[in-house]
C-alpha positions, 0 to 999 in steps of 0.5 A, spaced: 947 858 561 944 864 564 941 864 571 934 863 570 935 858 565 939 853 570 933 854 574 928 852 569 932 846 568 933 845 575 926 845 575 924 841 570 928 834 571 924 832 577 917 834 574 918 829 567 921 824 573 915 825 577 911 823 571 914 818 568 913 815 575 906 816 574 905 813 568 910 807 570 904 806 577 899 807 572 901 800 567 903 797 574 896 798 577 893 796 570 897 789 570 895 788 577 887 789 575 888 785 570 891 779 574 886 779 579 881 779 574 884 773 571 884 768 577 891 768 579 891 760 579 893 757 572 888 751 573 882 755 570 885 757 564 883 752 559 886 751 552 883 749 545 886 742 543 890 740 549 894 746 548 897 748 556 894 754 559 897 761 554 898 757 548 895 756 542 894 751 536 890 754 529 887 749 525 893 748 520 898 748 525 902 742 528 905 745 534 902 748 540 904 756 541 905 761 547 900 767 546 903 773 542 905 779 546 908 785 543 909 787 538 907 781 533 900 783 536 898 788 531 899 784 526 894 781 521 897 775 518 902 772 523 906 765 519 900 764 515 896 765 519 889 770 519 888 773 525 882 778 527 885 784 531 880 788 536 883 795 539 878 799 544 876 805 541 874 808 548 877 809 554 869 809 557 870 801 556 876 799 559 873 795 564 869 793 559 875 790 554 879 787 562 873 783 563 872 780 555 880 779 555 880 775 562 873 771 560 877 770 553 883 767 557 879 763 562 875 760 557 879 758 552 876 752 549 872 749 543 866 753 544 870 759 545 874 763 539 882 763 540 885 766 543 892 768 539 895 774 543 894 781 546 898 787 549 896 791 555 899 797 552 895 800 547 889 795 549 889 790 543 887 783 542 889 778 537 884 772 536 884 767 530 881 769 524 874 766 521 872 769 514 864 767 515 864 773 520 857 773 526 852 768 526 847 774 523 850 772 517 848 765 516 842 767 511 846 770 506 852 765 507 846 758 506 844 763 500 850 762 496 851 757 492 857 754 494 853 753 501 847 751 498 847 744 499 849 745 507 843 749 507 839 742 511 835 741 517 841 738 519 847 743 519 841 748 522 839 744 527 847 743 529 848 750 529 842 751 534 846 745 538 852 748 538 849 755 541 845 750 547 853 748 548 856 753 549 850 756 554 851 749 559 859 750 558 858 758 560 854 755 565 859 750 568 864 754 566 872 754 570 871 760 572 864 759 574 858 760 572 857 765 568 851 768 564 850 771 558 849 779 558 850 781 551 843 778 549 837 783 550 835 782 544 835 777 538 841 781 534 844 782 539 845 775 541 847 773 534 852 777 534 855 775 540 857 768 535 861 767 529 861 761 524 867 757 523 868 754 516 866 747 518 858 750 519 859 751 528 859 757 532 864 760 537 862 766 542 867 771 541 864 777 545 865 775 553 865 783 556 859 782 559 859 775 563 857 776 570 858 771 575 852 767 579 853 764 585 847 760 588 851 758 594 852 764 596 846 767 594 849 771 587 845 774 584 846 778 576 843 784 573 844 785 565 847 793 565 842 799 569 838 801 564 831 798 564 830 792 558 824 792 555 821 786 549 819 779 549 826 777 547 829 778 554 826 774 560 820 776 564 825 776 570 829 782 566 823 786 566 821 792 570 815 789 575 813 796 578 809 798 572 806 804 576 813 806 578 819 810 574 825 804 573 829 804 578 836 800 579 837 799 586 830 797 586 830 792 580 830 785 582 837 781 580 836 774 577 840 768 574 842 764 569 835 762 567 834 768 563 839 765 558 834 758 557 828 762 556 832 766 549 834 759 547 827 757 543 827 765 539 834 763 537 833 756 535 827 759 532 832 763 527 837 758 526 832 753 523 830 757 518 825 755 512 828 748 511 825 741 508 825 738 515 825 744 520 817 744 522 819 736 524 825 738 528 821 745 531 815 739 532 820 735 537 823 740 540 816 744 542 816 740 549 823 742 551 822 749 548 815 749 552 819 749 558 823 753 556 818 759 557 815 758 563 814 764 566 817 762 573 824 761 572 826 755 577 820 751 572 825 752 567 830 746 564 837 748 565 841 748 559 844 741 560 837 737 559 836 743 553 842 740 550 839 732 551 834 733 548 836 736 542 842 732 542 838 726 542 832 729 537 838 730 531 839 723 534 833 720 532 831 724 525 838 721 522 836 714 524 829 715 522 832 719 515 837 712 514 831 708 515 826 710 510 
């Protein structure tokens, strides 16, 4: 071997060493990241039925299983079982993906979809599969006509209960209380929750929850952009209409921005249905608190759920008794 090449060599073996130390420091740091976000402490991660924290059971499985890690993650249908796969498409939204991933890990529970598994490598999760899609399907899929006779003021108002549910679960979670941003407008909310079969819903999309935190005066803001609409709540608006939006100089606020969308939502989710107007009759009190301009007037998502718990309550028993 020439001279020169051996110092080409030479020269070589400690550049690809230093980059392979580079990439290894790289995972190293995005583990680490990863983990802080995910509150060390195995007691806040819930799990879906009884199911220790990192493990799983779908619905037609017996036993509990550990979360699938790689290479199983990148598979579509795992023992039987389908399974929805979600890859970030951009670096742009990394910590975006850590912050869902760590959400989804924390708040694992019934009003949660599954968690089946994920692989920090390519930056991909694995979470069960439900064939009905988003909430903004449920139109067409009361429309057909093996689903026409769930098509009720019942099954309706139940989806709207389920949706109140998991605002109070987000609001008192274990990972403290939490709000959601990614609802700035209606479609965007529904778009948030997917339907299961049996006719409920589960959130799915928890990348943007930031934490309030009374105690210590923590306060949210949805994003840097200004929000405009009558969907989002009077609190999210700019309030210096004379002046160009500022960030820094936007007001943060809390969890209530989540009641005052509830009554849009319901609204949506009740339909035209035989019954509907008697169900939107009953709930024009609690709805009407829900919009009130000043947020602490406002109930939170706990009374909410009272109400229309005892409301279903009420017109079934008033239905059986005719």
């Amino acid at each position: 071997m020439a001279p020169g090449s051996s110092r080409s060599v030479a020269h070589g073996v400690p550049v690809v060493a230093l980059c392979l130390a580079a990439l290894l420091l790289s995972n190293l740091l995005l583990y680490l990241y990863l983990d802080s976000l995910f509150h060390a402490d195995n007691h806040l991660f819930s799990s879906h039925d009884g199911c220790p924290p990192g493990h799983f059971k779908m619905t037609t499985m017996r036993n509990c299983t550990p979360w699938l890690q790689c290479p199983q993650v990148y598979l579509s249908e795992w023992r039987g079982q389908k399974v929805a796969l979600s890859r970030l498409s951009s670096q742009d939204y990394l910590e975006d993906f850590l912050h869902g991933l760590a959400m989804l890990r924390a708040l694992q529970g019934p009003r949660v979809v599954q968690l089946v598994g994920f692989c920090l490598e390519d930056h991909t999760q694995v979470t069960e599969f439900h064939p009905l899609g988003s909430l903004l399907n449920l139109e067409a899929i009361l429309s057909q006509e093996q689903y026409l006779k769930h098509n009720t003021w019942q099954v309706r108002l139940r989806l709207a209960t389920d949706y109140v549910s998991v605002l109070h679960f987000l609001h008192n979670s274990p990972a403290g209380q939490r709000v959601m941003c990614d609802s700035n407008s209606l479609e965007k909310t529904l778009s948030q929750f997917l339907l299961t079969s049996d006719l409920h819903l589960v959130v799915n999309d928890l990348d943007a929850l930031p934490e309030v935190d009374g105690s210590r005066g923590q306060l949210v803001k949805c994003g840097h952009r200004e929000l405009t609409g009558d969907f989002v709540a009077p609190e999210q608006l700019w309030p210096l209409r004379d002046e160009v939006f500022s960030d820094e100089l936007m007001p943060p606020y809390d969890e209530k921005t989540d009641i005052w969308k509830i009554p849009d939502v319901t609204w949506f989710l009740m339909g035209r249905v035989p019954g509907g107007d008697l169900v939107h009759f009953h709930l024009f009190q609690i709805h009407e608190q829900c919009k009130k301009v000043d947020p602490k007037l406002r109930p939170s998502a706990q009374e909410v759920l009272q109400v229309y718990r005892s409301v279903y309550s009420t017109m079934v028993r008033d239905r059986d008794m005719l």
